[in-house]
C-alpha positions in Angstrom: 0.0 0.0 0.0 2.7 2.4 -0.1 6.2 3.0 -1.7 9.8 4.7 -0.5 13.2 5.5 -1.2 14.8 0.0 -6.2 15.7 -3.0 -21.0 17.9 -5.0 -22.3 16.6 -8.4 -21.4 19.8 -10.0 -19.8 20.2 -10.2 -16.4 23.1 -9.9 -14.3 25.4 -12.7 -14.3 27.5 -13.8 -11.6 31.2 -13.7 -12.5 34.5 -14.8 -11.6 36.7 -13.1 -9.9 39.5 -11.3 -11.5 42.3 -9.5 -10.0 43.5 -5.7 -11.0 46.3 -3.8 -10.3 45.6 -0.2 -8.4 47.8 2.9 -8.1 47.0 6.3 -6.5 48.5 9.3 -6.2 48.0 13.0 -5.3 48.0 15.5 -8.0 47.7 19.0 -8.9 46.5 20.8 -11.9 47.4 17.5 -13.3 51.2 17.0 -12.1 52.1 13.5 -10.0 52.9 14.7 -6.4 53.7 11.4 -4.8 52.8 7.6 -5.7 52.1 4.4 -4.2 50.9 0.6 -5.2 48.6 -2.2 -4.0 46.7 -5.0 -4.9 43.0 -4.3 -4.4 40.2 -6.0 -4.8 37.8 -7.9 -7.4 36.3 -7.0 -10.6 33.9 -10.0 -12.6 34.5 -11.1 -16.4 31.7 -10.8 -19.0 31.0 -14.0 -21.2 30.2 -11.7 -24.3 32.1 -8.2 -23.3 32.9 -5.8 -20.6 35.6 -7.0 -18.1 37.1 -10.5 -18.4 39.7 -12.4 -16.3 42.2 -11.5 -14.1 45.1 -9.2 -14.6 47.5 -10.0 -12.1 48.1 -7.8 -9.4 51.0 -5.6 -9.5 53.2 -5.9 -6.8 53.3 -3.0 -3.8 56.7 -1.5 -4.6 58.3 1.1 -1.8 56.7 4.6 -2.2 58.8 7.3 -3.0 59.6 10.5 -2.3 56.9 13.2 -2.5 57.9 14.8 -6.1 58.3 18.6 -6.1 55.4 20.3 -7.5 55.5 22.1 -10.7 56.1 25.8 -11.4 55.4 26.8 -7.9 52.4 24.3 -7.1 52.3 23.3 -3.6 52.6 19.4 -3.2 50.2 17.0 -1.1 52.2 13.7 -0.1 49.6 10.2 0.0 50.6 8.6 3.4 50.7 5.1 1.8 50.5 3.3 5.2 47.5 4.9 6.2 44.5 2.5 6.7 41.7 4.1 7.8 40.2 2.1 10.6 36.9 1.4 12.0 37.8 4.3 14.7 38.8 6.4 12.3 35.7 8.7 13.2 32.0 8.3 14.6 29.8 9.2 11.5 25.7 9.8 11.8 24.4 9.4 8.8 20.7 10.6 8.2 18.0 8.2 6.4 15.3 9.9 4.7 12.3 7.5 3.7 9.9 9.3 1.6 6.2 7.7 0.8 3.9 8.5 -1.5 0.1 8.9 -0.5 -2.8 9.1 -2.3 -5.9 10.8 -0.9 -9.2 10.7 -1.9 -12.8 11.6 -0.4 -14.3 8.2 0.3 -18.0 9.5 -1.1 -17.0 11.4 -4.0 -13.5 9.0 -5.2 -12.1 13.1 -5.8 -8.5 14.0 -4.9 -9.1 15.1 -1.2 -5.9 18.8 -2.1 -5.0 21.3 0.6 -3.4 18.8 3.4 -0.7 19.4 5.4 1.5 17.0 7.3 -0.6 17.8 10.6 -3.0 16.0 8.8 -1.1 13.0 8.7 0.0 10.5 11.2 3.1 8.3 10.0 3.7 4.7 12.1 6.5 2.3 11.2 6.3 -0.5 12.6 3.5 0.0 15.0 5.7 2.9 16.5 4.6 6.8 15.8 7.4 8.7 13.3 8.0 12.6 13.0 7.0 13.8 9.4 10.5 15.5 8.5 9.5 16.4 4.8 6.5 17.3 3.6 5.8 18.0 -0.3 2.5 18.0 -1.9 1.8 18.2 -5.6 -1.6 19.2 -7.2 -2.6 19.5 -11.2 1.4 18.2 -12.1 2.9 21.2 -9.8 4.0 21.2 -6.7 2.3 23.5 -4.0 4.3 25.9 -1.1 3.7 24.1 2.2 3.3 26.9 4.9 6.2 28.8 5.9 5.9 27.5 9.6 3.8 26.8 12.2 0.8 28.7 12.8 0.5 31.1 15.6 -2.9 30.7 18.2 -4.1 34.1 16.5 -3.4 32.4 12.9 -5.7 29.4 14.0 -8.8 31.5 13.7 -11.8 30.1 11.2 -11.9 33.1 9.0 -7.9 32.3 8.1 -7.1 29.0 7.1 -3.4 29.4 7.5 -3.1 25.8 7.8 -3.3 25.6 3.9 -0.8 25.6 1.3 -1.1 28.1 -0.8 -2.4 27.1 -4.1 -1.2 30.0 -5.6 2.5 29.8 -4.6 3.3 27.2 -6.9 7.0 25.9 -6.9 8.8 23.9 -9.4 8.7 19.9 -8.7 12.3 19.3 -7.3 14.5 16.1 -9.0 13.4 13.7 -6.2 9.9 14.0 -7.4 10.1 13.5 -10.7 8.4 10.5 -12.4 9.9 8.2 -14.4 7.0 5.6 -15.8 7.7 2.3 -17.8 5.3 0.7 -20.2 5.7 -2.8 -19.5 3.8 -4.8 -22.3 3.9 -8.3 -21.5 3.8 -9.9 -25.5 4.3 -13.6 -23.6 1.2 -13.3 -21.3 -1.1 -11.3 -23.6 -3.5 -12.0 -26.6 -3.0 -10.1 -29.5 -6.8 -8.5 -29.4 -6.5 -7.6 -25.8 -3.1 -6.0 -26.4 -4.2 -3.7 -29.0 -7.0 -2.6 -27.6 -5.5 -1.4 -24.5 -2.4 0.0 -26.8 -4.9 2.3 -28.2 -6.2 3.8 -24.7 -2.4 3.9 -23.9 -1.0 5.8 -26.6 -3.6 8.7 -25.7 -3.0 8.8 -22.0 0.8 9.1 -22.5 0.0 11.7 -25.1 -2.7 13.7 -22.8 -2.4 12.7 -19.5 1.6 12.4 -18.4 3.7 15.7 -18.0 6.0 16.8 -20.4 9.2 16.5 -18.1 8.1 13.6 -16.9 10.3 10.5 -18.1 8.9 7.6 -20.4 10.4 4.1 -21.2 9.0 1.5 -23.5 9.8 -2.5 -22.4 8.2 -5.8 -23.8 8.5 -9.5 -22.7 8.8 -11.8 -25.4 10.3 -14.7 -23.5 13.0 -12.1 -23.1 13.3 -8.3 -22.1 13.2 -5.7 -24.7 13.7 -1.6 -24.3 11.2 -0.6 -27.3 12.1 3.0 -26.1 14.6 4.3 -23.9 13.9 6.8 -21.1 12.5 9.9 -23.0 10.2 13.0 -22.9 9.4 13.7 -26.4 6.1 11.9 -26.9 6.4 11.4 -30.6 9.2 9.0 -30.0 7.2 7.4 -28.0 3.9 7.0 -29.8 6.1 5.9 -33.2 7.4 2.9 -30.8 3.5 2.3 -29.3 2.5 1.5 -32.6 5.7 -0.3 -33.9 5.0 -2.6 -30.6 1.5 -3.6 -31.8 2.9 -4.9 -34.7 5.1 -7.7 -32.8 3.3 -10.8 -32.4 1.7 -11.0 -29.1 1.5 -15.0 -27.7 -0.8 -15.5 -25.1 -2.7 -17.0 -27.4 -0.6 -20.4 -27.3 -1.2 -21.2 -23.4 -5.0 -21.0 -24.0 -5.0 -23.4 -26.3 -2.6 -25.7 -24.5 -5.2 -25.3 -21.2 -8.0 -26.4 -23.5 -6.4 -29.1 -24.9 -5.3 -30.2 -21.0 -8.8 -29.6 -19.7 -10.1 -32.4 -22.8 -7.2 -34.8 -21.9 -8.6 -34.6 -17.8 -12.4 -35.1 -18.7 -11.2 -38.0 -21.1 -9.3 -39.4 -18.4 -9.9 -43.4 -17.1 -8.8 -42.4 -13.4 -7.5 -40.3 -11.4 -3.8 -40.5 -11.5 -3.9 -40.0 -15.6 -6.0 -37.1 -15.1 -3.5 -35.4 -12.3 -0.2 -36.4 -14.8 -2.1 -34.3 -17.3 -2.5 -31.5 -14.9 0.9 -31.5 -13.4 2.7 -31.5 -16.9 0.9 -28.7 -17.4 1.2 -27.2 -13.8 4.8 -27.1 -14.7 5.4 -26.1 -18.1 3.3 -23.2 -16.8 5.4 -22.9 -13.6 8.9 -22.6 -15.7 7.3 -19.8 -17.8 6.3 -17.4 -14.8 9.2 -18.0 -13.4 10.9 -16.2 -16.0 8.2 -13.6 -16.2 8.7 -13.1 -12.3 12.6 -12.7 -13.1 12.1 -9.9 -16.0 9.8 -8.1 -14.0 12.3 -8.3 -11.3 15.0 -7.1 -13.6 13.3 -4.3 -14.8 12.9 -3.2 -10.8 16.6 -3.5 -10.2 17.2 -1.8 -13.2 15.4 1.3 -11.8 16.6 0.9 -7.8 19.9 3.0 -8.5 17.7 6.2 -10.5 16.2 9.0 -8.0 12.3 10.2 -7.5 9.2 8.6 -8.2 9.0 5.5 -10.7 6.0 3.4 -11.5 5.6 0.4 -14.0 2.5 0.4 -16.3 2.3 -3.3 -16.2 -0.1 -4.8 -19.0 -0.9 -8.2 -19.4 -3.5 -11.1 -19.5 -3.0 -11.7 -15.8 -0.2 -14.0 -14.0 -1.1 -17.5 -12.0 -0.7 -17.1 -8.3 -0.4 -20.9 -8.5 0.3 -22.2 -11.8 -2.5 -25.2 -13.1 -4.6 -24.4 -10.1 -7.8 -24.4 -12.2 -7.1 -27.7 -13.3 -6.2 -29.2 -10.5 -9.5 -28.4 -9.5 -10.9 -29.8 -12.4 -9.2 -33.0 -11.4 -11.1 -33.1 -8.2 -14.5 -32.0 -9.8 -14.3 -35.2 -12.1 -13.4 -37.6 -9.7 -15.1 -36.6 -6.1 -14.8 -40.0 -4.3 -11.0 -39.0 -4.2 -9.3 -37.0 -1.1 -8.5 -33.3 -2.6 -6.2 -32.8 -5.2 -5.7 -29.4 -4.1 -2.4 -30.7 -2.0 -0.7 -30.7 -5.2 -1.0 -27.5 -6.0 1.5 -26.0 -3.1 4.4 -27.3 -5.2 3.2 -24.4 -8.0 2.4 -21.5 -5.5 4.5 -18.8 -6.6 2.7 -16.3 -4.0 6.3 -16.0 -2.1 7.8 -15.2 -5.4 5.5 -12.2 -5.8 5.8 -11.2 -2.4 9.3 -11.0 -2.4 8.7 -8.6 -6.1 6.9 -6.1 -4.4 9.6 -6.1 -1.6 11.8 -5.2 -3.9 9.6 -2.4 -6.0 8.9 -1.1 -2.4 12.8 -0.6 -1.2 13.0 1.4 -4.5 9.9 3.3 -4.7 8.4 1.4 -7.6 5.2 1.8 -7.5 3.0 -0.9 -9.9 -0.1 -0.2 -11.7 -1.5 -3.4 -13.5 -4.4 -3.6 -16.2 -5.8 -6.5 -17.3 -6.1 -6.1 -21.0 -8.5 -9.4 -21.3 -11.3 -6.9 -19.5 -14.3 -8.9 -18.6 -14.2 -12.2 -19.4 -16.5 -14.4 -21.4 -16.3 -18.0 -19.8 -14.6 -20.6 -22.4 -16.6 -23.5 -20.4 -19.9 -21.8 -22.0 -18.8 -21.1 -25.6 -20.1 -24.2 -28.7 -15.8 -24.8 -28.8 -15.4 -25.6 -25.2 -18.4 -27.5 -24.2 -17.0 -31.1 -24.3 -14.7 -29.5 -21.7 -17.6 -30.3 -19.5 -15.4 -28.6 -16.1 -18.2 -25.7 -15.7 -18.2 -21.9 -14.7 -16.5 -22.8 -12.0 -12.8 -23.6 -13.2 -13.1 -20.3 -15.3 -14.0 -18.3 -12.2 -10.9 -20.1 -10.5 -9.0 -19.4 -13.6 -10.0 -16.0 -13.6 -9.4 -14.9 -9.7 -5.9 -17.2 -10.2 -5.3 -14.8 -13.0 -5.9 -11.6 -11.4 -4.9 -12.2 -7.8 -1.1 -11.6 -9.0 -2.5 -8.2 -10.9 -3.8 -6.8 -7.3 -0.9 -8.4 -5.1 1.3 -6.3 -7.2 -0.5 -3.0 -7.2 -2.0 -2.9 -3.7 1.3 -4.1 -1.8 2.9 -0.9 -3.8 0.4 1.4 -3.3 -0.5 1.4 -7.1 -3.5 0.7 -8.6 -5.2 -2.6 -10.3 -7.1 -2.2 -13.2 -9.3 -5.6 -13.9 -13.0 -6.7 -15.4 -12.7 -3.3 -17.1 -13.3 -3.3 -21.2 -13.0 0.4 -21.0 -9.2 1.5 -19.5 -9.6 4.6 -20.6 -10.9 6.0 -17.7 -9.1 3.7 -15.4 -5.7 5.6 -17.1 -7.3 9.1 -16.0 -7.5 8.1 -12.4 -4.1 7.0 -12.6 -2.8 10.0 -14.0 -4.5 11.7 -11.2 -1.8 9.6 -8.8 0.8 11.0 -11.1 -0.2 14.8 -11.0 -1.6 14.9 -7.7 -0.4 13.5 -4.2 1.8 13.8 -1.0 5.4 12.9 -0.4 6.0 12.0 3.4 9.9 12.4 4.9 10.6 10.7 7.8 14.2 9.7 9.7 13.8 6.1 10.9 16.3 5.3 13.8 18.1 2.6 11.9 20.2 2.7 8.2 20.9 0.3 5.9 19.9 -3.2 8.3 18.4 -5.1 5.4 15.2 -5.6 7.4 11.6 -5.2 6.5 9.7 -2.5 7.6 5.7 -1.8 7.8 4.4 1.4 7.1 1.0 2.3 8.2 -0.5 6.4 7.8 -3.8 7.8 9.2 -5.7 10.6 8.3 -7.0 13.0 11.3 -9.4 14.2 9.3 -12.4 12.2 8.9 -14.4 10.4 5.5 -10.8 10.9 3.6 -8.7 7.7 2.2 -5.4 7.3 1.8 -3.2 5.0 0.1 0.8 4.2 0.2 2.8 1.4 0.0 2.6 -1.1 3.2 6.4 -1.2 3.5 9.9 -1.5 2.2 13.1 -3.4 3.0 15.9 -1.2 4.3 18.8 -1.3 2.1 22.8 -1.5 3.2 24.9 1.2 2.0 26.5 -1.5 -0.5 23.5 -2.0 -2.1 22.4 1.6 -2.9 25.5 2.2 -3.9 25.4 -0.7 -6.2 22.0 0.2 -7.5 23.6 3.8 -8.3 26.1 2.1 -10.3 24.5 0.1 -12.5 21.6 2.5 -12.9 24.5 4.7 -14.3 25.5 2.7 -16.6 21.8 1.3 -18.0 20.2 5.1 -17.5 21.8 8.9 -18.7 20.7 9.6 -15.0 23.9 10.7 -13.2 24.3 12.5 -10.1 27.6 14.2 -9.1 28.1 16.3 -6.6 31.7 15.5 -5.3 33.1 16.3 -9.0 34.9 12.9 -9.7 36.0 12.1 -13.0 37.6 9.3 -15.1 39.8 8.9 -17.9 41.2 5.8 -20.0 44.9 5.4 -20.7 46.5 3.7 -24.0 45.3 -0.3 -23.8 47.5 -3.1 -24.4 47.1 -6.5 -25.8 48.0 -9.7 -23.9 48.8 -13.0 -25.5 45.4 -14.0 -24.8 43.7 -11.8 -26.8 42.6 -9.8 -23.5 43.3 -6.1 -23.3 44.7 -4.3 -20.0 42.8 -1.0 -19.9 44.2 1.6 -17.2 41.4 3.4 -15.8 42.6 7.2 -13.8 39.7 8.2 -11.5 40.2 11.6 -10.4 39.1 12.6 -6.7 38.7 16.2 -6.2 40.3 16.4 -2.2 38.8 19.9 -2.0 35.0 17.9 -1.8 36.1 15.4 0.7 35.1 15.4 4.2 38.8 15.2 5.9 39.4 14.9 9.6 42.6 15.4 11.6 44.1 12.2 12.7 47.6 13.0 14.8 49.8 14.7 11.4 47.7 14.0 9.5 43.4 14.2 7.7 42.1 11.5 6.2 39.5 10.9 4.4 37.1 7.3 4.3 36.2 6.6 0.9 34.9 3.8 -1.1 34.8 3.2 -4.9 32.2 1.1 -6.9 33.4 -0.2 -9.9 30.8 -1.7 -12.8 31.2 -2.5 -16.9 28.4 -3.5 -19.5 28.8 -4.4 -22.9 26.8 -3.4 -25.7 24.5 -5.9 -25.9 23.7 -4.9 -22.0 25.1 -7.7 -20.6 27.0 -6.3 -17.2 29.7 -7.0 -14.7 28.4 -7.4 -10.9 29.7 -4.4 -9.2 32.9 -4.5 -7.0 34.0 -2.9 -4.1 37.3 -1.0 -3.5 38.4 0.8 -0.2 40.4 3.6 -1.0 42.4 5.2 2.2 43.4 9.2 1.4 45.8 10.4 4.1 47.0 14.3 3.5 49.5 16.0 5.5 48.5 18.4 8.2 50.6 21.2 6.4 49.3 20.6 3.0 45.8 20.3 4.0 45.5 24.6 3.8 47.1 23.8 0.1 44.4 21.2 -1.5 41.9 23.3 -2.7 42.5 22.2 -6.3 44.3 19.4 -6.2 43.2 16.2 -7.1 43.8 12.6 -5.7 44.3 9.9 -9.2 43.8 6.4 -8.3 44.7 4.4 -11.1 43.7 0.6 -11.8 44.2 -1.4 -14.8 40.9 -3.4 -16.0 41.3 -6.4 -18.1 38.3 -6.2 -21.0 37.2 -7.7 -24.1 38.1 -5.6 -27.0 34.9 -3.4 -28.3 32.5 -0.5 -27.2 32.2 -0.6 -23.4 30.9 1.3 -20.3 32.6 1.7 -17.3 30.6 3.2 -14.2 32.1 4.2 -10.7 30.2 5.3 -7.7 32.0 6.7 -4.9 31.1 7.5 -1.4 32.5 9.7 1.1 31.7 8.0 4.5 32.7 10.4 6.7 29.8 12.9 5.2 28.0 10.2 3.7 27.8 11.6 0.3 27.8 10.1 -3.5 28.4 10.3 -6.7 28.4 8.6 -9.5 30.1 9.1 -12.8 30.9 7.0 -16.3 33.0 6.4 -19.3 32.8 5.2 -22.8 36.0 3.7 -24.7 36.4 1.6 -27.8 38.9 -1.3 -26.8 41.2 -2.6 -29.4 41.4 -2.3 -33.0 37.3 -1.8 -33.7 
């Protein structure tokens, strides 16, 4: 019920490890001021492209002298024995959950505008939370919340000072910004139900979402495809919407393997040949969603690392909580004198998997909204085709809620909306456009970071016959796996966010015997931007680099982690302002076009940034 702050098909792969080679050094206005070695960490190999086996790790040779700067610029020595310890310093760092609620008048279904966070109450947990941040956003803009609290003589009823001010509009900051992905399901979706909820799409993306507003086009077709890359030029869009109806859509082919299954279980001479019949098809159904579950899952972790508000237009014929269950049922319906068949269906209950989906939408403010394209449904157990089916209303209406339950689970555990038994989505789109324009973002500092637990969220209103609705929770993320997310959203995504100023550069590759090429990488550390504190002669700074590659057929590297300890001089510290600190590692890649993406984090003022590369390996 609510939501905070989690393409190319492939997912990522797990990798071996491979070694690389790591220098740093202290520079200014480009000059080396000082140099030393180690052997750090991991970085994975790519079947098909982006970083590939080890490079061995250069040895740790003595560290020299601090060179003299050039032309009169002062030098700033790295203390090369300078780990930076657990006790290096006490750091607080503040976590900012943000949920999005929905309000409406319970009579009237109408957007209840003109809240404040008194009228909220925020619990997590079971336990009361202070609302730190409070935005609201009505017709697409976002509205001025009061400029502080009201004074007794403010609280009179002929001044409502209470009220945002409607007319004090404000622009809607980067952390609010919505970034939507059509998800058309081709494998789960008839081609007749497909188009004729493309249609009603094409004109709410054209009408209804805001022009700064982000859009991305995906399909399933047994494997993911971005149709459309983030974008806000609608035309782009619309030309890919109607390239998209012309794929072949293939839902149709799991209808007619039911019907053929339900024949085979009516036809059956007992009771065991009618449940093979059902389990065969239990499980050929079973290994399907489970790679629908996966792409959907994909496309969430795709869009964990991005900031703001993302939601996935998920369309689709509907997804079996429990794959075969209708039939199954059928089984017991034709042969009653046996004890229920329904224990067999537990081994095809796929409710966890679903469960653990909207976990994972929820730590990354994902919100889903779900239509079912088939609309209302005609019952195939009543049509002149069907009828030697002889199973009844009955297994359709099992079919059907089996169908759907997965539809609802998604949307109301995210705080999104279901649209089902609707032949008309048009209108269905409005309201959800409504969620897009119109709502309130909720801030509040929970008194834990990063423990990887789950966490209920529950919000009343004080103000009576309103409704409200959010996410129900979201799973607290480490500080490795933001960071991660950061990293590989900046490689999938032309999001980048880079506030400590780090940059990185290629050197000249060279070719081993293998065919492999060592790459040297130069990531540039602006000292003036890090948080440094005094440690006996020295500051030091804690910082950590993330290091990721993809290929160009999207295909990535799992993201490693490198500690890198900066120790400065007490003297020199005055002198750093525009000096920067290079750390150099050598990656071993595939020759071709690749991506590199680092994320870095200053610990000490827990702050990130992430920045990437592009570089054509080799002779290409």
């Amino acid at each position: 019920m609510t939501r905070r702050d989690e393409h190319d098909e492939r997912p990522r792969r797990r990798l071996p490890a491979a070694g690389r080679a790591a220098t740093s050094r202290l520079a200014g206005n480009g000059m080396s001021a000082g140099r030393f070695a180690a052997c750090l960490g991991v970085l994975g190999a790519l079947g098909l492209g982006a970083l590939a086996v080890a490079a061995p790790p250069a040895p740790a040779p003595a560290p020299p002298k601090p060179a003299a700067a050039a032309r009169g610029t002062a030098s700033a020595a790295a203390a090369p024995g300078a780990a930076v310890g657990d006790d290096f310093v006490e750091t607080v760092t503040v976590n900012v959950v943000n949920v999005d609620v929905y309000v409406v008048d319970k009579k009237t279904r109408g957007r209840a505008t003109g809240l404040t966070k008194n009228d909220f109450e925020l619990y997590e947990d079971g336990r009361p939370m202070a609302i730190t941040n409070f935005y609201a956003v009505e017709g697409g803009k976002g509205v001025a919340p009061p400029a502080g609290p009201p004074s007794p003589s403010d609280i009179a009823p002929k001044e409502p000072a209470e009220r945002a001010a409607p007319l004090d509009r404000v622009p809607v900051p980067e952390d609010q910004r919505l970034r939507l992905v059509v998800y058309i399901d081709n494998f789960n979706l008839k081609p007749f139900d497909r188009n004729k909820v493309m249609r009603a799409v094409r004109i709410f993306l054209d009408q209804k979402v805001r022009r700064d507003d982000q859009v991305e086009l995906v399909t399933y077709d047994r494997s993911l495809h971005i149709r459309q890359p983030f974008t806000s030029d609608p035309s782009l869009v619309n030309s890919q919407l109607v390239e998209i109806e012309k794929i072949s859509a293939q839902g149709v082919h799991e209808e007619n393997d039911r019907r053929d299954t339900l024949r085979q279980i009516d036809e059956s001479k007992s009771p065991s040949e009618a449940v093979g019949y059902a389990r065969s098809y239990a499980g050929s159904v079973s290994n399907d969603l489970s790679f629908s579950i996966d792409a959907l899952k994909n496309v969430v972790t795709s869009l964990a690392g991005l900031s703001g508000r993302k939601a996935i237009l998920y369309v689709s014929d509907g997804l079996p909580m429990i794959a075969g269950e209708d039939l199954f049922y059928a089984v017991q319906n034709k042969f009653t004198q046996q004890t229920s068949m329904l224990t067999e269906t537990s081994e095809f209950d796929s409710s966890r998997r679903f469960e653990e989906l909207a976990s994972q939408a929820n730590a990354s403010r994902v919100t889903f909204y779900t239509i079912d394209a088939g609309g209302l449904r005609v019952y195939s157990s009543t049509s002149a085709e069907n009828a030697t089916a002889g199973q009844g209303v009955f297994i359709d209406q099992i079919r059907i809620s089996n169908m759907q339950s997965t539809l609802q689970m998604m949307a109301e555990k995210t705080g999104g909306v279901a649209v089902i038994n609707a032949n008309e989505v048009m209108p269905h789109l409005e309201r959800i456009a409504e969620d897009f324009n119109s709502f309130y973002s909720l801030g509040y500092s929970p008194p834990h970071f990063g423990d990887g637990r789950y966490h209920k969220i529950n919000i009343k209103l004080k103000k009576k016959g309103l409704e409200a609705r959010f996410r129900e929770g979201y799973r607290d993320k480490t500080v490795e796996s933001r960071m991660t997310d950061g990293t590989l959203a900046s490689l999938q995504f032309p999001f980048q966010s880079n506030p400590l100023g780090i940059a990185i550069d290629f050197g000249k590759a060279s070719q081993r015997n293998d065919g492999f090429w060592v790459v040297p990488v130069n990531i540039k550390i602006p000292l003036g931007r890090l948080t440094l504190v005094p440690r006996g002669k020295t500051s030091e700074a804690r910082v950590r680099l993330f290091i990721g590659a993809m290929d160009p057929d999207g295909g990535t590297s799992e993201v490693s982690q490198v500690p890198v300890p900066i120790s400065v001089p007490e003297a020199e510290v005055p002198k750093i302002g525009a000096k920067h600190f290079v750390y150099t590692m050598s990656l071993l890649m595939r020759g071709g076009d690749q991506k590199v993406a680092v994320g870095m984090r200053d610990d000490v003022a827990a702050q990130e940034s992430y920045v990437t590369g592009v570089l054509r390996v080799g002779r290409y």
